[in-house]
N, CA, C and O atoms as CSV, one atom per row, in Angstrom:
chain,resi,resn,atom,element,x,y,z
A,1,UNK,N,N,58.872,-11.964,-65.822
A,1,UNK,CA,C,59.616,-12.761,-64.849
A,1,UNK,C,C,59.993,-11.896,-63.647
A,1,UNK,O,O,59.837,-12.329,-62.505
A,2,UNK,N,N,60.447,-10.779,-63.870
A,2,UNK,CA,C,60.433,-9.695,-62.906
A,2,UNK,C,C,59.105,-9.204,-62.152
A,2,UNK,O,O,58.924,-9.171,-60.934
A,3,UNK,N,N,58.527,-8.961,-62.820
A,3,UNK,CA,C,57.236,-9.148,-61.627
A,3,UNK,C,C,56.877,-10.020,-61.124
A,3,UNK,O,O,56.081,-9.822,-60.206
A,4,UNK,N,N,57.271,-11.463,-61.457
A,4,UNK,CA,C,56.410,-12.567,-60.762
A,4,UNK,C,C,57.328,-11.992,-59.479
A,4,UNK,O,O,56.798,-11.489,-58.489
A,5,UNK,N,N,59.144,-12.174,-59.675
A,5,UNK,CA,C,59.931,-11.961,-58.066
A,5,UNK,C,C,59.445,-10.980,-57.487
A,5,UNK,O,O,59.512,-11.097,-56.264
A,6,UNK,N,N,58.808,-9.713,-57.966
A,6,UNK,CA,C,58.284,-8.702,-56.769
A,6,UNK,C,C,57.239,-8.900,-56.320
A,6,UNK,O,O,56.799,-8.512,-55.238
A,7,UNK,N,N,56.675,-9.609,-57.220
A,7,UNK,CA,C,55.012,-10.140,-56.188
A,7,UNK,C,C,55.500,-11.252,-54.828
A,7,UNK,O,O,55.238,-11.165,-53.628
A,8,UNK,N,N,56.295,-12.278,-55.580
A,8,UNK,CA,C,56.648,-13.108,-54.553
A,8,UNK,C,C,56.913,-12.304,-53.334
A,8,UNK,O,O,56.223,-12.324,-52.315
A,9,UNK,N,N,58.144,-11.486,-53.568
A,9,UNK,CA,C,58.630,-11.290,-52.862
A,9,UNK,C,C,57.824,-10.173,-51.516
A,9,UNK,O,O,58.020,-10.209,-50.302
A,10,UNK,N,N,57.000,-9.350,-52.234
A,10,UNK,CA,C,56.013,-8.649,-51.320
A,10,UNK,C,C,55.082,-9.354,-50.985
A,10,UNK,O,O,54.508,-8.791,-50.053
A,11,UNK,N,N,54.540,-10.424,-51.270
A,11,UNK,CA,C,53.861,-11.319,-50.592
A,11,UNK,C,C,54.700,-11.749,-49.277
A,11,UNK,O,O,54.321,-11.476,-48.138
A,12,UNK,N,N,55.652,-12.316,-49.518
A,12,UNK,CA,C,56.239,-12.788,-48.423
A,12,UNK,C,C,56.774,-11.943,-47.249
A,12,UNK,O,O,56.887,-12.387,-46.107
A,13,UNK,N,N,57.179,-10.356,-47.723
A,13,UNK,CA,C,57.302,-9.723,-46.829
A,13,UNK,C,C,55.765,-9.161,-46.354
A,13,UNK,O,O,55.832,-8.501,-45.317
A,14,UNK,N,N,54.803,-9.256,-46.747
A,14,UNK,CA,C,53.845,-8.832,-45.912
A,14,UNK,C,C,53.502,-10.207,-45.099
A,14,UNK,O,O,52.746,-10.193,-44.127
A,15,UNK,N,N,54.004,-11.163,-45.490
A,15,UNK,CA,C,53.599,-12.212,-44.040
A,15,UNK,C,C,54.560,-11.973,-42.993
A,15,UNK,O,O,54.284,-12.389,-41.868
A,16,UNK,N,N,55.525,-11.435,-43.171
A,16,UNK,CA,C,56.345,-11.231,-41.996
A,16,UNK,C,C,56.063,-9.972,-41.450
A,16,UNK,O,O,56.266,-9.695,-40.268
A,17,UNK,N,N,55.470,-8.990,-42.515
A,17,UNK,CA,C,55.299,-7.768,-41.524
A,17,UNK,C,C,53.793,-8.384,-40.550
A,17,UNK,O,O,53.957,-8.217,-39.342
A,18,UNK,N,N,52.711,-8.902,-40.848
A,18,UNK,CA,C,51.809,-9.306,-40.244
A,18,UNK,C,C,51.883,-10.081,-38.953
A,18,UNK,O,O,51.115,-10.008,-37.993
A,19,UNK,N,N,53.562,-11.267,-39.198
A,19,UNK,CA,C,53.856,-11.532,-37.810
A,19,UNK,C,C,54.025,-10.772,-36.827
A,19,UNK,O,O,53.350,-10.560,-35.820
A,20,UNK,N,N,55.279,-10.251,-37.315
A,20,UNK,CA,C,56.217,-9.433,-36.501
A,20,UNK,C,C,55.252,-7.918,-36.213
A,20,UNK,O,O,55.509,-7.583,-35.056
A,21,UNK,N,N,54.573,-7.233,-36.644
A,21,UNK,CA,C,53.544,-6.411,-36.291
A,21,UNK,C,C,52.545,-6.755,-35.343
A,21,UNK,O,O,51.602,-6.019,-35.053
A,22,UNK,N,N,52.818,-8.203,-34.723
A,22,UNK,CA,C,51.421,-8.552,-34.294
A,22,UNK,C,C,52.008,-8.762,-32.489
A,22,UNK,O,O,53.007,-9.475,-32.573
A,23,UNK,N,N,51.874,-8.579,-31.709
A,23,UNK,CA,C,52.550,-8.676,-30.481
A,23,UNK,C,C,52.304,-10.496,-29.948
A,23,UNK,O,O,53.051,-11.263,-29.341
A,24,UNK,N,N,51.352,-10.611,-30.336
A,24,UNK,CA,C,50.676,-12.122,-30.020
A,24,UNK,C,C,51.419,-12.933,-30.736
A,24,UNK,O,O,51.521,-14.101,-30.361
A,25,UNK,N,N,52.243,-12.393,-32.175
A,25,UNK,CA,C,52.621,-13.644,-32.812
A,25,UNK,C,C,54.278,-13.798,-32.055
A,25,UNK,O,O,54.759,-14.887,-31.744
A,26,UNK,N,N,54.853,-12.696,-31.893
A,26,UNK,CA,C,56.491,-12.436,-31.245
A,26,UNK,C,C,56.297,-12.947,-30.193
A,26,UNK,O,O,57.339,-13.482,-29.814
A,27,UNK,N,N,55.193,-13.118,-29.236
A,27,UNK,CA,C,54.893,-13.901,-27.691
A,27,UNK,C,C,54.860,-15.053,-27.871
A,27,UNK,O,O,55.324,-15.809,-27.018
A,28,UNK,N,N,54.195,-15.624,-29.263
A,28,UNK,CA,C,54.144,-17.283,-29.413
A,28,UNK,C,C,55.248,-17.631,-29.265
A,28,UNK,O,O,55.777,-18.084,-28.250
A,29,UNK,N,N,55.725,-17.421,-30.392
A,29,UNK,CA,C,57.186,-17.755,-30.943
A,29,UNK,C,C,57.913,-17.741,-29.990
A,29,UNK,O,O,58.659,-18.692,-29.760
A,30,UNK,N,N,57.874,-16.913,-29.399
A,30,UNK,CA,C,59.038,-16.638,-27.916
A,30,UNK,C,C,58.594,-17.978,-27.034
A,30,UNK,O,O,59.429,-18.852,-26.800
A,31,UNK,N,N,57.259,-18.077,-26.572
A,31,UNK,CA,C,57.048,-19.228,-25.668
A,31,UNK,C,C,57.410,-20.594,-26.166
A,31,UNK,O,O,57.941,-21.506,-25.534
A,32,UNK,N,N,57.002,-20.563,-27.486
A,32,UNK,CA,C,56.659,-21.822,-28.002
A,32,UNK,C,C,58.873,-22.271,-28.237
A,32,UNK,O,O,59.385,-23.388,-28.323
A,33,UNK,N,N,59.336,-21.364,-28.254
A,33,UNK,CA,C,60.849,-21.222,-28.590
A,33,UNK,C,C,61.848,-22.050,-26.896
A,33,UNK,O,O,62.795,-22.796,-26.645
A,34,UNK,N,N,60.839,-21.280,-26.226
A,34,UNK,CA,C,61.342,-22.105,-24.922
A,34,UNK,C,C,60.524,-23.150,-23.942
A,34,UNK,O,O,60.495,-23.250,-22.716
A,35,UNK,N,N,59.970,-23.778,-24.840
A,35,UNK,CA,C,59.244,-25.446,-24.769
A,35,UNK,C,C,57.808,-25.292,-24.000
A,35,UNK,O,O,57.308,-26.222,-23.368
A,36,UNK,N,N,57.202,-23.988,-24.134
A,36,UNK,CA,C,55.713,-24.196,-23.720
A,36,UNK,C,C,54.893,-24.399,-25.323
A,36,UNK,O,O,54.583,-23.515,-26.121
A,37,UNK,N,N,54.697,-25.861,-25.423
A,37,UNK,CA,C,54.225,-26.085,-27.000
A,37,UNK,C,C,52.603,-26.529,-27.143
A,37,UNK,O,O,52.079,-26.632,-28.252
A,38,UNK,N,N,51.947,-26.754,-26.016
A,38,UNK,CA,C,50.441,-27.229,-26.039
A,38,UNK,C,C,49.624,-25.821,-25.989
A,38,UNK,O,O,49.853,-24.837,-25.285
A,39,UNK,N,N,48.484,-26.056,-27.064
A,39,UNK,CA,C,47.427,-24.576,-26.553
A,39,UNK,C,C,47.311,-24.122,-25.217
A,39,UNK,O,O,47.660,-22.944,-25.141
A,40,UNK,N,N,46.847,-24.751,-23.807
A,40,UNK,CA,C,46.343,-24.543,-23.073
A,40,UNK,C,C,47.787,-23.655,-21.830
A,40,UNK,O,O,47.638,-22.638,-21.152
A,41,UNK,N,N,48.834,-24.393,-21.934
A,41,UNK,CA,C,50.203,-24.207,-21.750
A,41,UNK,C,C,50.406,-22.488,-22.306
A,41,UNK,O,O,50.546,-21.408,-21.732
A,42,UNK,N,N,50.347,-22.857,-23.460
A,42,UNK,CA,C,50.267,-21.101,-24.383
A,42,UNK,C,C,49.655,-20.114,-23.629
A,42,UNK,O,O,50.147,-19.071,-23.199
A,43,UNK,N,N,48.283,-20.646,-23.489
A,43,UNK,CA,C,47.260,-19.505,-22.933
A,43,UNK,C,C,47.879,-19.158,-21.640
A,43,UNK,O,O,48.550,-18.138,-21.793
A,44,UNK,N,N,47.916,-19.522,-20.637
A,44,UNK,CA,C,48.539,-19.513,-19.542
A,44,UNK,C,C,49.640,-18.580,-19.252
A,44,UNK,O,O,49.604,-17.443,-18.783
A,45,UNK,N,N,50.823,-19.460,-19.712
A,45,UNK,CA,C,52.069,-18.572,-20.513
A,45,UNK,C,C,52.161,-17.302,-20.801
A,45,UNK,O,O,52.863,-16.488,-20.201
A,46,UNK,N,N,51.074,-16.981,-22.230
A,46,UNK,CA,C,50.872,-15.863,-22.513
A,46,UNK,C,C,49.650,-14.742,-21.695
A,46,UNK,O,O,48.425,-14.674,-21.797
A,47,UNK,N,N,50.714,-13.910,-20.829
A,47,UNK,CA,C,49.209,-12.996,-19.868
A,47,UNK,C,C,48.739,-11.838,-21.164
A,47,UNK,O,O,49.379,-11.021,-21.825
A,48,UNK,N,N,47.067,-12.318,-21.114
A,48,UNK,CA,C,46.862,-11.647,-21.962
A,48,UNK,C,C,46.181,-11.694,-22.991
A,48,UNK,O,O,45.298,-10.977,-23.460
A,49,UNK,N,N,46.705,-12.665,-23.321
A,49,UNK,CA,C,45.845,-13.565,-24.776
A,49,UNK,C,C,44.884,-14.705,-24.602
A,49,UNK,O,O,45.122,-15.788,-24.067
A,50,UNK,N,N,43.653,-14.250,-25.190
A,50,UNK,CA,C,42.693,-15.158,-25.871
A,50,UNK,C,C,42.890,-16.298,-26.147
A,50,UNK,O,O,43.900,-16.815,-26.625
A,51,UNK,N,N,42.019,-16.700,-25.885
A,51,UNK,CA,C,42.009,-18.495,-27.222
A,51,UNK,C,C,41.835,-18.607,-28.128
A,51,UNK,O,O,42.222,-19.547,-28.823
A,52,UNK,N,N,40.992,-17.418,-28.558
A,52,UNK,CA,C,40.690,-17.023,-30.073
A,52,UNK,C,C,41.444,-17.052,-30.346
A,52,UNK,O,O,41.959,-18.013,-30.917
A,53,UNK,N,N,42.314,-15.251,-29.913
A,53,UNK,CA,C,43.214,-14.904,-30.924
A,53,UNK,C,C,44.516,-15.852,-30.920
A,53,UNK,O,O,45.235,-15.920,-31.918
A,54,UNK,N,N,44.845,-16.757,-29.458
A,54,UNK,CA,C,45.715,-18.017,-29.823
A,54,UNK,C,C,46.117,-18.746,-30.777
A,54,UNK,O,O,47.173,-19.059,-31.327
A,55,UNK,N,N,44.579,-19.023,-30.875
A,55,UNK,CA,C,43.901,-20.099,-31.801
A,55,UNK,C,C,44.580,-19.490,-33.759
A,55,UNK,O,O,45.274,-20.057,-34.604
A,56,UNK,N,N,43.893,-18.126,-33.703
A,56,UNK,CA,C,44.332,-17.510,-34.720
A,56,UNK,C,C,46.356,-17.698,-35.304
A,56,UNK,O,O,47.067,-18.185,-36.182
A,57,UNK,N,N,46.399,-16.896,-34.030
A,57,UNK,CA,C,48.019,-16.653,-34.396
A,57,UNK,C,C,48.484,-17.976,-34.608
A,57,UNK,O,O,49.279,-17.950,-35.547
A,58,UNK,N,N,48.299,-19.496,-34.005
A,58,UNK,CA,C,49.220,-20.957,-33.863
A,58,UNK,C,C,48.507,-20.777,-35.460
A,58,UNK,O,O,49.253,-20.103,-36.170
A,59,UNK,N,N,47.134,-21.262,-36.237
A,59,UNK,CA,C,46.653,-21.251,-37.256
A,59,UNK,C,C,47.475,-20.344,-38.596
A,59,UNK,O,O,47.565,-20.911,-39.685
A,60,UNK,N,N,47.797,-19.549,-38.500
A,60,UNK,CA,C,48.472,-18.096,-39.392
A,60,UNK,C,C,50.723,-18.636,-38.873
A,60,UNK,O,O,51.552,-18.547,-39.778
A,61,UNK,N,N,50.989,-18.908,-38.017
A,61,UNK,CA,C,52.105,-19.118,-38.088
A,61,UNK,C,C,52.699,-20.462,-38.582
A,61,UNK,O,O,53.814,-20.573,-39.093
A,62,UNK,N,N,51.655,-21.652,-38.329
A,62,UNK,CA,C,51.878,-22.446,-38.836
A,62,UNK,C,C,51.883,-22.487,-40.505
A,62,UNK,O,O,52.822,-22.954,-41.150
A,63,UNK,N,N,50.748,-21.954,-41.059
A,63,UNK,CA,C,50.195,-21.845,-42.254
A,63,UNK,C,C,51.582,-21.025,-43.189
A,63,UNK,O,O,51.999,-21.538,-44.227
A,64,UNK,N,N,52.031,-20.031,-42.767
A,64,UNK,CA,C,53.455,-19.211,-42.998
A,64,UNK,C,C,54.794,-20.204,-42.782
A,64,UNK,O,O,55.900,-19.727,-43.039
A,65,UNK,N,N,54.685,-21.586,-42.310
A,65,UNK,CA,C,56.025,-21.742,-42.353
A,65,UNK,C,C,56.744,-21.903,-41.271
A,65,UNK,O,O,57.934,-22.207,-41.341
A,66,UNK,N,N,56.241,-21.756,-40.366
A,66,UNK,CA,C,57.252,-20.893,-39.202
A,66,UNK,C,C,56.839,-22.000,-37.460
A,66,UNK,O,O,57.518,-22.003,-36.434
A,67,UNK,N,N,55.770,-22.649,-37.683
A,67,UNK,CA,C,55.639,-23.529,-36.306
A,67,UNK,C,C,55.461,-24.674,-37.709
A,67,UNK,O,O,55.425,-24.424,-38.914
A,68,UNK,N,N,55.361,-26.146,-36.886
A,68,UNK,CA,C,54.650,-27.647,-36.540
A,68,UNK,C,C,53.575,-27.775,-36.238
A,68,UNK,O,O,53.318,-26.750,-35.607
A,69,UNK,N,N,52.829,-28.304,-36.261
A,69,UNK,CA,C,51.725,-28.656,-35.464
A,69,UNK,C,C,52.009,-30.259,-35.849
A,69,UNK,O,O,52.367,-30.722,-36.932
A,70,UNK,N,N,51.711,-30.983,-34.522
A,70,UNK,CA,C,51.755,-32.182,-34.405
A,70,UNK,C,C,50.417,-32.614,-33.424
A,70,UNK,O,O,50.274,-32.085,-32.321
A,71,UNK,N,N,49.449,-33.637,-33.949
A,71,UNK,CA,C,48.075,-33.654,-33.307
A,71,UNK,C,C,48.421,-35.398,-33.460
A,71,UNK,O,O,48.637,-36.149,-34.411
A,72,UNK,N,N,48.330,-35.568,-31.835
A,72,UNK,CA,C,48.315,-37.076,-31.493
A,72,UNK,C,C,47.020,-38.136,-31.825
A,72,UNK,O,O,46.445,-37.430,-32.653
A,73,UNK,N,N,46.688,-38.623,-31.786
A,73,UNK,CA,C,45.214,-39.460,-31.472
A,73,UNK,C,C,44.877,-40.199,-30.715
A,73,UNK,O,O,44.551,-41.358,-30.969
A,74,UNK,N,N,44.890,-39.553,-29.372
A,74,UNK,CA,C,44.652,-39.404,-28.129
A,74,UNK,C,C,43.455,-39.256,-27.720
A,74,UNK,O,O,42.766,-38.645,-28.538
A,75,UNK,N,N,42.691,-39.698,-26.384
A,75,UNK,CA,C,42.144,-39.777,-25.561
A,75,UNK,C,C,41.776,-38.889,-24.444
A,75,UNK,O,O,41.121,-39.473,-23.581
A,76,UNK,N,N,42.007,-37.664,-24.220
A,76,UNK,CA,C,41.557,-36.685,-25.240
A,76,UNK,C,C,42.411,-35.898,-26.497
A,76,UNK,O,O,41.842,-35.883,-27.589
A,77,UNK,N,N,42.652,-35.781,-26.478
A,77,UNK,CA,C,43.136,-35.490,-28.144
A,77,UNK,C,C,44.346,-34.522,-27.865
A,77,UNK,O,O,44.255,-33.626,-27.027
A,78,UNK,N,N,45.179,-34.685,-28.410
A,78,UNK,CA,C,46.795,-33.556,-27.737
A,78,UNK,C,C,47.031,-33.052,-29.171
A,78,UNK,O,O,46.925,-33.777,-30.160
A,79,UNK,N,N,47.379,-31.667,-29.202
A,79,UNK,CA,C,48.833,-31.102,-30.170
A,79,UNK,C,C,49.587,-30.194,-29.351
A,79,UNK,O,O,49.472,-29.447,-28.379
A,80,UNK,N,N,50.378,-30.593,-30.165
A,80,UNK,CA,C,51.591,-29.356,-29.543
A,80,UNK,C,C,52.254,-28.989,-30.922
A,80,UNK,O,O,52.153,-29.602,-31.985
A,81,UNK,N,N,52.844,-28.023,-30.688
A,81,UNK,CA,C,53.564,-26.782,-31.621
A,81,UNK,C,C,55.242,-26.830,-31.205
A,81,UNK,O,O,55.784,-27.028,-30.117
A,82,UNK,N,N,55.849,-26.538,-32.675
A,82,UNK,CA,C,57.347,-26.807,-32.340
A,82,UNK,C,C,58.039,-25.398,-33.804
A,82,UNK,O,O,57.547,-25.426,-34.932
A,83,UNK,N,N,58.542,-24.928,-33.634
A,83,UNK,CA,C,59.189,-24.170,-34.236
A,83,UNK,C,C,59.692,-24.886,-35.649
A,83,UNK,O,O,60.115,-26.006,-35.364
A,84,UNK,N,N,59.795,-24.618,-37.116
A,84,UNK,CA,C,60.464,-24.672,-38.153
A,84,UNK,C,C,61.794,-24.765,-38.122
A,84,UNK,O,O,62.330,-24.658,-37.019
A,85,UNK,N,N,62.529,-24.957,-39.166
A,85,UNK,CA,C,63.654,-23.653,-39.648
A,85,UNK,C,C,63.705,-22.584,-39.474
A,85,UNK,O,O,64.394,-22.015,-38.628
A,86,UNK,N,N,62.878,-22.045,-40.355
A,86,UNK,CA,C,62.828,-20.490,-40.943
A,86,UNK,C,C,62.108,-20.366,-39.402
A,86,UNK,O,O,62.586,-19.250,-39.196
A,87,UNK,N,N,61.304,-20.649,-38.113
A,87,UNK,CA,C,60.951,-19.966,-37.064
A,87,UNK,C,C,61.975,-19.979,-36.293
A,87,UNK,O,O,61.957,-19.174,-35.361
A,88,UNK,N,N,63.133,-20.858,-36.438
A,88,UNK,CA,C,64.367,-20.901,-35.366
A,88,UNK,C,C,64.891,-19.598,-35.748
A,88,UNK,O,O,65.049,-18.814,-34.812
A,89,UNK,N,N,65.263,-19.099,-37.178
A,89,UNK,CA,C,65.793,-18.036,-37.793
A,89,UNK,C,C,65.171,-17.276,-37.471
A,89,UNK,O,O,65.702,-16.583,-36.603
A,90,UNK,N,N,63.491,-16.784,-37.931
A,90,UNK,CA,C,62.706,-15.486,-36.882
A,90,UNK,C,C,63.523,-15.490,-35.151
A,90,UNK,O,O,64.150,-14.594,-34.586
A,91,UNK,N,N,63.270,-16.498,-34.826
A,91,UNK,CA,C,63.599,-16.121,-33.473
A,91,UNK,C,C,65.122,-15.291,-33.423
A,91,UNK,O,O,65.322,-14.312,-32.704
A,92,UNK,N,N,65.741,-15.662,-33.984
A,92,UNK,CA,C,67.139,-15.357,-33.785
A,92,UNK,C,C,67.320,-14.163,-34.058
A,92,UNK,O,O,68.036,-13.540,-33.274
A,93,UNK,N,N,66.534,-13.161,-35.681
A,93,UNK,CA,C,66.732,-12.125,-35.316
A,93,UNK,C,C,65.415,-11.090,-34.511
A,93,UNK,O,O,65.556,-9.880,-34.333
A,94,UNK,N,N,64.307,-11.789,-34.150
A,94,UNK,CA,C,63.941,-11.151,-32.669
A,94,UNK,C,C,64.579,-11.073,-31.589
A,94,UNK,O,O,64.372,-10.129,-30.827
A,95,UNK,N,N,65.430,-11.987,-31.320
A,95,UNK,CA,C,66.174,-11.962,-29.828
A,95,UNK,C,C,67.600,-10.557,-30.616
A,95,UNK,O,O,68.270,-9.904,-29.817
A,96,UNK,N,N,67.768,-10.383,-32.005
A,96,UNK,CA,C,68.855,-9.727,-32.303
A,96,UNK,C,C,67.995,-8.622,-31.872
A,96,UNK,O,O,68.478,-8.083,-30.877
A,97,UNK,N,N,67.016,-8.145,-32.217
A,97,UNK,CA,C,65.998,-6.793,-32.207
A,97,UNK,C,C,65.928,-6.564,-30.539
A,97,UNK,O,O,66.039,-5.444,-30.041
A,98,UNK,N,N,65.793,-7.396,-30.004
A,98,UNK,CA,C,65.330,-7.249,-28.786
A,98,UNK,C,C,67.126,-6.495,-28.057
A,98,UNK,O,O,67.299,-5.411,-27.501
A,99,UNK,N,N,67.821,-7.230,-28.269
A,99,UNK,CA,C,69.460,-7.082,-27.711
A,99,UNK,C,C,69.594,-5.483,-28.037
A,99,UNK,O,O,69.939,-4.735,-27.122
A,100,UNK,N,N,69.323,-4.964,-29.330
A,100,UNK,CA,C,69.150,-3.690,-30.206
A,100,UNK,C,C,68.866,-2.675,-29.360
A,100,UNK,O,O,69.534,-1.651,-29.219
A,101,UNK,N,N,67.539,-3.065,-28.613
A,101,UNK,CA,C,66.412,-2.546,-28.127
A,101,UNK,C,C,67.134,-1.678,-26.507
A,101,UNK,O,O,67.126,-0.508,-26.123
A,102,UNK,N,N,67.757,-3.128,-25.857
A,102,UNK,CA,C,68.530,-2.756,-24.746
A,102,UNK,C,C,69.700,-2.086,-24.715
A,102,UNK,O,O,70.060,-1.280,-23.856
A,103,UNK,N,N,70.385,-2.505,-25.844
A,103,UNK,CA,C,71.533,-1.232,-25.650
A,103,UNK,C,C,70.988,0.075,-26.234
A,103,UNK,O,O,71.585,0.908,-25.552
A,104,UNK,N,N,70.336,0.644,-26.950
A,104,UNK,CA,C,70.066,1.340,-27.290
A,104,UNK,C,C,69.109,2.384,-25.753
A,104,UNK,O,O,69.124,3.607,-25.613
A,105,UNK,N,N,68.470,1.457,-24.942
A,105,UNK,CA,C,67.676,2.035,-24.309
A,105,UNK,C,C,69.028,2.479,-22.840
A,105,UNK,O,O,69.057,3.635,-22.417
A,106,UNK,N,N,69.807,1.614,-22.376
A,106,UNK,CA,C,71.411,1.965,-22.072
A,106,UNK,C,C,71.515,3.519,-22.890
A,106,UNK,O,O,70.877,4.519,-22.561
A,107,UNK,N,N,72.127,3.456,-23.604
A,107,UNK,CA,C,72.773,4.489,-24.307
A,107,UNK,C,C,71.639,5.668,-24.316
A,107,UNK,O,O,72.103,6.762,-24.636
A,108,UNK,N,N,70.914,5.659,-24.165
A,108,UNK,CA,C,69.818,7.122,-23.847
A,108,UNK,C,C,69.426,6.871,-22.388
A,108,UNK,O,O,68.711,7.813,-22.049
A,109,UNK,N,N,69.562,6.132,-21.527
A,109,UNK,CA,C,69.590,6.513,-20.055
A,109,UNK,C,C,71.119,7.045,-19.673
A,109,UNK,O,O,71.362,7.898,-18.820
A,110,UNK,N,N,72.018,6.405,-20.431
A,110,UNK,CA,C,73.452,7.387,-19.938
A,110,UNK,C,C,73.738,8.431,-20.601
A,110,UNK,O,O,74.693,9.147,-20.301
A,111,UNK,N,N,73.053,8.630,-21.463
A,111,UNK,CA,C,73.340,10.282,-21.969
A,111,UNK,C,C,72.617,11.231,-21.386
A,111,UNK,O,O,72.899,12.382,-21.719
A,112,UNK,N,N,71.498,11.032,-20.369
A,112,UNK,CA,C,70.639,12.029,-19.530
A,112,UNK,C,C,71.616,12.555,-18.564
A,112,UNK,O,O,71.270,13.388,-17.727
């Protein structure tokens, strides 16, 4: 029974290290967090990124839990992407990491 929780549980932390390791997936999330939710919107949005690897990361974040995908049946054909739960919570402590990031980078420009 104890190993099943450490498998779980390292399973699940290697999907988060795979997000959060991935710069493309912390850019989604971030865009998709402040209402750019269609692929093409994304691409744009994000300077930088592929359609592939777009394509990849919306595919792998959704699949984890963490976006929506909602696909209309449309004329031409629409989805858009919307954040979870558990992706409102990623976000929250990325924006904590990020806050981290700035005071910390403060505090070693005023100690020079």
């Amino acid at each position: 029974m104890k190993g099943e929780k450490f498998l779980q549980t390292r399973s699940t932390y290697r999907k988060l290290e795979d997000i959060v390791g991935c710069k493309w997936s912390v850019s989604v999330l971030l865009a998709v967090e402040k209402g750019v939710n269609r692929p093409g919107a994304l691409e744009r949005h994000i300077e930088g990124i592929s359609a592939k690897v777009l394509s990849e990361r919306l595919r792998k974040l959704t699949a984890y839990g963490l976006m929506h995908k909602e696909s209309f049946p449309e004329v031409p054909p629409r989805t858009e992407y919307s954040l979870t739960k558990s992706g409102q919570r990623l976000i929250k402590i990325i924006q904590q990491i990020q806050d981290l990031d700035v005071e910390m980078s403060e505090k070693s420009e005023n100690s020079v």
